[in-house]
Legacy VTK file of the C-alpha trace (Angstrom):
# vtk DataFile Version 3.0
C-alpha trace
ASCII
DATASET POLYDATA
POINTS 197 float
14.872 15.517 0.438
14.407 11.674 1.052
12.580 8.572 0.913
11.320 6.828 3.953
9.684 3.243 4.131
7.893 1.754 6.337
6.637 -2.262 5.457
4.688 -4.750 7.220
4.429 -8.302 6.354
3.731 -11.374 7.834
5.313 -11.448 11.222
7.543 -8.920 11.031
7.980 -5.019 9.976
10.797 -2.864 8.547
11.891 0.534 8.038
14.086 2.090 5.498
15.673 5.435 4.658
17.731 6.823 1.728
21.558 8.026 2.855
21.511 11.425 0.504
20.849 14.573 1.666
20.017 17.747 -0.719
20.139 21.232 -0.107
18.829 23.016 -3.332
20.842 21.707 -6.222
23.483 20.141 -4.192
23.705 16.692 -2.256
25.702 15.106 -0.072
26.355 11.632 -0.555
27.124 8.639 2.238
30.907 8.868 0.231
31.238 12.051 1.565
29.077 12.211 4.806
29.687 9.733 7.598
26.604 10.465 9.369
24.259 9.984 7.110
21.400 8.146 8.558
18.034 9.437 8.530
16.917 6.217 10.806
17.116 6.651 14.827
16.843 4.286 17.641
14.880 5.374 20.528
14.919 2.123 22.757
13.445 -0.883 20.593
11.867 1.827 18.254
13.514 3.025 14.951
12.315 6.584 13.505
13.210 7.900 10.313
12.585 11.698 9.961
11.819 13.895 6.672
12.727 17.388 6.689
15.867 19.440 7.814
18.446 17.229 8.833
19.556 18.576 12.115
16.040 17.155 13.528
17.705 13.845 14.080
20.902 15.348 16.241
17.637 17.000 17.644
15.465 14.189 18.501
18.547 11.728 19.598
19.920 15.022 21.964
16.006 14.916 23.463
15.216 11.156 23.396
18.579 10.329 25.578
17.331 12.984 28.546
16.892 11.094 31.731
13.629 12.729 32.388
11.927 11.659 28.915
9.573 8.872 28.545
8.620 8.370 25.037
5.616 5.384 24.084
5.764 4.675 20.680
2.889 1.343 21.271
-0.473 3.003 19.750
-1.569 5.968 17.775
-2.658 8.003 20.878
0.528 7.143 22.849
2.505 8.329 19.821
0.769 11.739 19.587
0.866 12.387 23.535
5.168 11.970 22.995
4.967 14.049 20.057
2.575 16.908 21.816
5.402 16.664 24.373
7.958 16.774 22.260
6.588 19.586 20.203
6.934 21.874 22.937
10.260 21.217 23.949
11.184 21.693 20.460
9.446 25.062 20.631
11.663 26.078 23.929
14.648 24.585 24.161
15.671 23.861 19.967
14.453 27.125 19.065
11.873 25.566 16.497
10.202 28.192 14.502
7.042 26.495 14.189
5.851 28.152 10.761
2.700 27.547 9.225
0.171 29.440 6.987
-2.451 31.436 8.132
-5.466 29.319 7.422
-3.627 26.070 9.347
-5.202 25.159 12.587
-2.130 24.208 14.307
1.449 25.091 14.612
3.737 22.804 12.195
6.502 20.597 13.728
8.491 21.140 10.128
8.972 17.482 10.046
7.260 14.319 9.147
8.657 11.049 10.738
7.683 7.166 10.201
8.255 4.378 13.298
8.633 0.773 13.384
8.431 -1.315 16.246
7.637 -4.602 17.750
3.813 -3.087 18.321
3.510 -1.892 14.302
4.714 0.525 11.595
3.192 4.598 12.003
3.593 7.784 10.319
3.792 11.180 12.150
2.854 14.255 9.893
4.389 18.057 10.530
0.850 18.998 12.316
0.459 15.842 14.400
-1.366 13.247 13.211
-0.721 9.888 14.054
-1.719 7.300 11.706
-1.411 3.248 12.431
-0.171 1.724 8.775
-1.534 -2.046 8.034
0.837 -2.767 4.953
3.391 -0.292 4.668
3.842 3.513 3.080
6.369 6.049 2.469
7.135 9.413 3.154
9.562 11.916 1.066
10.412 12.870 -2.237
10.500 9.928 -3.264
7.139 8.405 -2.106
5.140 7.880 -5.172
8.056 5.531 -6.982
8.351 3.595 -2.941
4.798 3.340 -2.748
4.492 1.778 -6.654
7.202 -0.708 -5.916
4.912 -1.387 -2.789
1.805 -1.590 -3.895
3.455 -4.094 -6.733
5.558 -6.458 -4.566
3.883 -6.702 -1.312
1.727 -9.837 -2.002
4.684 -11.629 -3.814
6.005 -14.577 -1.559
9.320 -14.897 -0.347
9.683 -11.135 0.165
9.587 -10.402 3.832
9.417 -7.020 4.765
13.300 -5.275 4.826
13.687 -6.758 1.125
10.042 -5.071 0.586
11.289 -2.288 2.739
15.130 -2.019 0.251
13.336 -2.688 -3.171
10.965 0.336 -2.351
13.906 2.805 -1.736
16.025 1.662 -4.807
13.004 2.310 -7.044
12.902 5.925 -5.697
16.437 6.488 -5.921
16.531 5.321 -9.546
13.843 8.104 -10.347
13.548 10.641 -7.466
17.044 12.760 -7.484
16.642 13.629 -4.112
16.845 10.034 -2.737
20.417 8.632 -2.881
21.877 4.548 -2.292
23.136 3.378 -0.182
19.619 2.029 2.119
19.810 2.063 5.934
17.289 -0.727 7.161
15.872 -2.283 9.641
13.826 -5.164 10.757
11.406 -5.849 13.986
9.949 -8.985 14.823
6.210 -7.842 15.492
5.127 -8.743 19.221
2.005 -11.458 19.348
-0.806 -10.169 19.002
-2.923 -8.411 21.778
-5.497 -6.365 22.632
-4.808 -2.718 23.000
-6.072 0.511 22.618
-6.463 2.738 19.177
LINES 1 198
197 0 1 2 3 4 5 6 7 8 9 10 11 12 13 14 15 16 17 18 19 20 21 22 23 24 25 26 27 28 29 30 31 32 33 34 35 36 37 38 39 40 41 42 43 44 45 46 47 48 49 50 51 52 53 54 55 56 57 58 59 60 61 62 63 64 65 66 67 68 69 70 71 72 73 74 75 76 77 78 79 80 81 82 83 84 85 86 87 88 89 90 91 92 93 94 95 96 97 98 99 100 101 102 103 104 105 106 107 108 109 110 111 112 113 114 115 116 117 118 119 120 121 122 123 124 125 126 127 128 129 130 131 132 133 134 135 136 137 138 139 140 141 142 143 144 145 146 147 148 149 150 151 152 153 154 155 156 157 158 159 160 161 162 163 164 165 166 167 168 169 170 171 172 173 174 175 176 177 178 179 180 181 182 183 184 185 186 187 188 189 190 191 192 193 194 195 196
């Protein structure tokens, strides 16, 4: 399990990510693992991923093909790399998509926020794309990130990786699947233009 953050705030966004993963009633701890990250650069993009945690030795193996294009700039964009990326998960990972039999579409088995210079977005196991004002969380740990959220993001002087940190120590302290030390990041937020939803 985990707890992924994604803040924005002023003029500037962050993303954060737990270091602990758990299988069942064990966990493995950033003492004892040196790869531990659940965030992943793709370019001047950072992802962090729920779920299993061979997706990320996954999606950096796929990302760093010559042939692969990824936009990560608007909702739509996102979903076309992730329809893309879906499939190749499908045929060349060996993804057993899953599901239930009253879900409409196949299940990528993973959920995955990104932060970049264009915003902060969350990608769900089935696809959507959603475009985040403020911030959210995804993860075990969720509801205690998105309480210390929803309480500190209109206090001053907190710019958005302290917003981003504070919001995975509260889950850690109360989620036991969500482990310190943070891994964080933070994106200056491009001026603003118009562009397309």
């Amino acid at each position: 399990m985990t707890t992924l953050v994604v803040v924005r705030k002023d003029r500037g966004v962050a993303i954060a990510a737990d270091t602990m993963t758990k299988w069942g009633s064990g966990k493995e701890t950033a003492e004892y693992i040196a790869n531990n990250g659940k965030l992943l650069q793709v370019g001047d993009t950072w992802l962090a991923l729920t779920g299993n945690a061979t997706f990320k030795t996954i999606l950096a193996d796929y990302f760093l093909r010559p042939k692969v294009k990824p936009r990560f700039d608007t909702p739509m964009a996102i979903f076309r790399t992730w329809q893309t990326l879906h499939a190749v998960l499908k045929s060349d990972y060996q993804l057993l998509p899953g599901g239930h039999d009253d879900e409409a579409l196949e299940s990528t088995r993973f959920d995955a926020l990104i932060a970049n210079k264009h915003g902060i977005f969350g990608v769900v196991a089935h696809r959507t794309v959603q475009e985040f004002t403020r911030y959210y969380a995804f993860g075990s740990g969720s509801n205690y990130a998105m309480g210390a959220l929803h309480a500190l993001h209109g206090q001053r002087g907190l710019d958005a990786e302290t917003l981003a940190r504070r919001a995975v120590e509260a889950a850690a302290e109360f989620d036991d699947a969500t482990g310190l030390p943070i891994d964080a990041h933070h994106i200056a937020l491009q001026a603003a233009r118009k562009r397309a939803r």
